[in-house]
N, C-alpha and C positions, 0 to 999 in steps of 0.2 A: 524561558531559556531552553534551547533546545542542545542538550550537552553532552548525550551519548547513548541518548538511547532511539533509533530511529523505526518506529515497528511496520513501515512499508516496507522501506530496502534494505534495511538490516544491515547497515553499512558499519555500523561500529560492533568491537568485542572489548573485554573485561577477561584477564586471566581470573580464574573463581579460586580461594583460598578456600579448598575442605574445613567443614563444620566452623567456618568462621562465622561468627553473628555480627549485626547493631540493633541494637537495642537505644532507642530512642524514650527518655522517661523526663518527666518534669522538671529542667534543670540539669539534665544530664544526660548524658548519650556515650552508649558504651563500646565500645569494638573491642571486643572476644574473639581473641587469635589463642588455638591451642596450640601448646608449646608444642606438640608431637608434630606441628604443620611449620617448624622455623625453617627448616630448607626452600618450601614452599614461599612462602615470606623472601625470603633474601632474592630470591629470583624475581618477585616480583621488583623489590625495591632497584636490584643491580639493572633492570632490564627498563627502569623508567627515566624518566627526560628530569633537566635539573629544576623544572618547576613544578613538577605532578606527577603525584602518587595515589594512583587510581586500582581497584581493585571490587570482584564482584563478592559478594556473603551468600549464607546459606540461609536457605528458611528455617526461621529459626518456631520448634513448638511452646517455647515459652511465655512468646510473646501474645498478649492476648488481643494484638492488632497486627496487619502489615499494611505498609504502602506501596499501593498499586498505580499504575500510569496506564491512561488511554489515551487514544490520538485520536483528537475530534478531523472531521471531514478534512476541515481549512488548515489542516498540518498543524494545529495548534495540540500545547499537553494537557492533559488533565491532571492532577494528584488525587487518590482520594485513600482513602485508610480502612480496610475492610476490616472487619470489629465480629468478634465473638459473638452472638446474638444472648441479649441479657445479659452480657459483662461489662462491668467496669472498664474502660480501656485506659489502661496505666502503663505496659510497655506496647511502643510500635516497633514492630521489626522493619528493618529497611535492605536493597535489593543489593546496594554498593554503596561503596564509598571516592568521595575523590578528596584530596590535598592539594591545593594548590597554593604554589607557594608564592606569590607575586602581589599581595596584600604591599601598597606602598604605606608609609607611617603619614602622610598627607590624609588617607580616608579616614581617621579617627579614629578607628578601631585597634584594637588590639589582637584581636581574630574576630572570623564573623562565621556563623556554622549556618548553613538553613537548607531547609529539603528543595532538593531538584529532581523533578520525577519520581523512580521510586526510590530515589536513593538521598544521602546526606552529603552536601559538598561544604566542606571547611577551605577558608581564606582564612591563610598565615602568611608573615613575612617572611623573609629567606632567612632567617636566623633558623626561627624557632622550625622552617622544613630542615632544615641543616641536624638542630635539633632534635628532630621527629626521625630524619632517616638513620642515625645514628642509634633511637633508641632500639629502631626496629633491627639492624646488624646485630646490637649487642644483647636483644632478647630482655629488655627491661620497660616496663610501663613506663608510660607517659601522656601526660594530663595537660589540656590544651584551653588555658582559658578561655573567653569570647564575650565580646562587648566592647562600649566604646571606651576610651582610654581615657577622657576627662571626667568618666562617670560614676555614681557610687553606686550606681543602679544593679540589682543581683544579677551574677555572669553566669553563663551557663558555661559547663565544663563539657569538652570534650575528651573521654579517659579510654586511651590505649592501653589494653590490657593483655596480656599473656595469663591464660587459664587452663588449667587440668580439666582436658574436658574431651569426652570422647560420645560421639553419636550412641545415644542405646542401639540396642542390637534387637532386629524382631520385636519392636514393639508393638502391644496389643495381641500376639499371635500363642494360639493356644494349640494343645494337642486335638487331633483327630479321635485320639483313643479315648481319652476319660474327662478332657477342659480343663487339662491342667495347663498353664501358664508355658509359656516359651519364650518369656521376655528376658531378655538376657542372655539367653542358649545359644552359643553361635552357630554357624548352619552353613553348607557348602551347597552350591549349584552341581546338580552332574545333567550329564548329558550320555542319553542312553546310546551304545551301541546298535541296540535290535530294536526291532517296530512290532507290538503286539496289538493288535487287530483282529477284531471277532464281529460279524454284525454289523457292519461299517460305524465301529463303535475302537477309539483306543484307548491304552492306557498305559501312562508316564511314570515312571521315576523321577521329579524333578530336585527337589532337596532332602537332605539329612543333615537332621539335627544332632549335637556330639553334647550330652550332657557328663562330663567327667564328674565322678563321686571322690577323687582323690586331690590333693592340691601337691602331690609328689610327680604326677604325669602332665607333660606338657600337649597342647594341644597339639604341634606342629606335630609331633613326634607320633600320636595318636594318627593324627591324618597320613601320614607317610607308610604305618605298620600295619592301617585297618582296610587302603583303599582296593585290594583285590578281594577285599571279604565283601568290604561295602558292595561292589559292581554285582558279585555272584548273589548277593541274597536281594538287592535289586531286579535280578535278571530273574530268577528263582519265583522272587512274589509275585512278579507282572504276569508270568510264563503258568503259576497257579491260577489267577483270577481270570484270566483271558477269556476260558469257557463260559464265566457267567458274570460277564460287563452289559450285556441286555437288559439281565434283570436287576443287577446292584445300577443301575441306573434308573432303571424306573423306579425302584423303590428310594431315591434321593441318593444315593451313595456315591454322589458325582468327585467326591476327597476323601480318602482313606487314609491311615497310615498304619506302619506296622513299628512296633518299638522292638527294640530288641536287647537285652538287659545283659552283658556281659561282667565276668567277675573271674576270678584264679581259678574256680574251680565249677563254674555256673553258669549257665547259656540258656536264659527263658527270653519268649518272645508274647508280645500282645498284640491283636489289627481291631479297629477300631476305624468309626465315622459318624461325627456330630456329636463326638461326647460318651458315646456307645459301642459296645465290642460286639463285633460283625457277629452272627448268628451262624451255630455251631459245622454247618457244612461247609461254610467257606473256611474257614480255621482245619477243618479236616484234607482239606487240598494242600491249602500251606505246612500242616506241616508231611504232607506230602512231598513238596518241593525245598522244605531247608533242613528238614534233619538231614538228607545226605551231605547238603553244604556245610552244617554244622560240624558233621561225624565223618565226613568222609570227601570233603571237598581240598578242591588242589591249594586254597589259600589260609592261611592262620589264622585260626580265630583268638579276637583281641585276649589277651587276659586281663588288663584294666578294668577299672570299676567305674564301669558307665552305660549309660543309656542311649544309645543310634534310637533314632527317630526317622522312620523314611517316610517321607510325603507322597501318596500315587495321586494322579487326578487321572478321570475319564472323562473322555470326550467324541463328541463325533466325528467322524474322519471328514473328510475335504473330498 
């Protein structure tokens, strides 16, 4: 059946509901809508037709399979289920979902769920979409039998869920400076002002990580009172290292970073790359370049108790 996904002309779209999952398990098949995503939700459901409720999911890392769709030559689909290598596959993650609600009570069944490309399409009658669209307005689970209706045979559930559940933040990502962990740490993009260039050789500012040591200071609040300090000790580190991105490149230093530990009454800083603190001449330049910002720069430095993490990469110029 060919129902929405066309990978020549790309003629169909799916609104995508953030960190939404399915999970597909023996007997059960899950749709994981986080509550934080119900505005999102309501849009889709107010903006669909009164037979189908169609919507795309996220890749989901729990799942220790997902289904994938190819298009053979002769325009025909393929489904096939890409698997963990060496794992058990017990959940399959899948790509979207559709509801259609036009199931007549003539076909036998009571719903009928089955995979179409890489996604899951459920056939209900208009009661239970009636049903279904209501649970999803009022932000309550709902669980969608399926099977034929004269039968005793096991039914597979369909379970619309609402869950606490929010994307990890930086997973897998570790510090430059010692390989400590930054799973969890959330982290801002910046985008530098100035271009430092030595050697046809640059080097970036790209992210800072905000590790607060306090549960009394708000993040937001943090990011609003630290970002003229952030830019200058940004500007400060690149404007140090510049002279000698030649050789921190040949010697592997292609990711550094510089931590910078602030508190009420304390302003220490560490650089580091691959786990290891840079070797002592370059630390002699930096702090070259941040004690004045520290001691003597046009912007406040934080007093909160936390940890800025700035990410540098070098690179070759274009």
């Amino acid at each position: 059946m060919n129902l929405l996904t066309d990978l020549r002309n790309y003629q169909y779209s799916l609104p995508v509901v953030e960190n939404l999952r399915v999970h597909m398990e023996m007997g059960n098949s899950f749709i994981d809508i986080p509550k934080s995503r119900f505005n999102e939700m309501l849009k889709v459901v107010n903006s669909s037709n009164e037979h189908v409720i169609s919507f795309g999911a996220c890749f989901s890392t729990e799942a220790d399979s997902h289904l994938v769709c190819l298009q053979n030559e002769d325009g025909s689909y393929q489904t096939q289920a890409n698997s963990i290598p060496g794992k058990t596959r017990r959940v399959t993650g899948a790509s979207f979902v559709v509801f259609n609600g036009a199931l007549k009570a003539s076909s036998g069944f009571i719903a009928k769920s089955s995979i179409v490309e890489d996604g899951l399409m459920v056939q209900i009658p208009p009661e239970t979409m009636e049903g279904l669209r209501q649970a999803l307005r009022d932000q309550t689970d709902f669980q969608i039998p399926c099977g034929k209706a004269d039968s005793e045979e096991t039914r597979e559930n369909v379970n619309v869920r609402w869950v606490d559940w929010t994307t990890p933040v930086n997973t897998g990502v570790t510090s430059p400076v010692d390989g400590k962990s930054l799973e969890g740490v959330y982290s801002v993009k910046i985008q530098q002002d100035s271009e430092f260039e030595m050697d046809s050789r640059t080097i970036r500012c790209t992210e800072v990580f905000y590790l607060l040591k306090s549960s009394d200071v708000s993040l937001s609040a943090v990011l609003t009172s630290s970002a003229q300090f952030q830019r200058e000790i940004a500007t400060a580190s690149c404007a140090a290292l510049c002279p000698h991105l030649s050789v921190l490149m040949a010697n592997g230093f292609n990711s550094l970073a510089l931590r910078v530990s602030t508190d009420s009454d304390m302003v220490e800083y560490q650089a580091g790359s691959g786990g290891r603190l840079l070797p002592q001449k370059y630390m002699n330049d930096l702090d070259g370049a941040l004690i004045p910002v520290i001691h003597g720069g046009s912007s406040c430095v934080p007093h909160q108790a936390m940890d800025m993490e700035f990410f540098f990469y070098i690179s070759l110029s274009i």
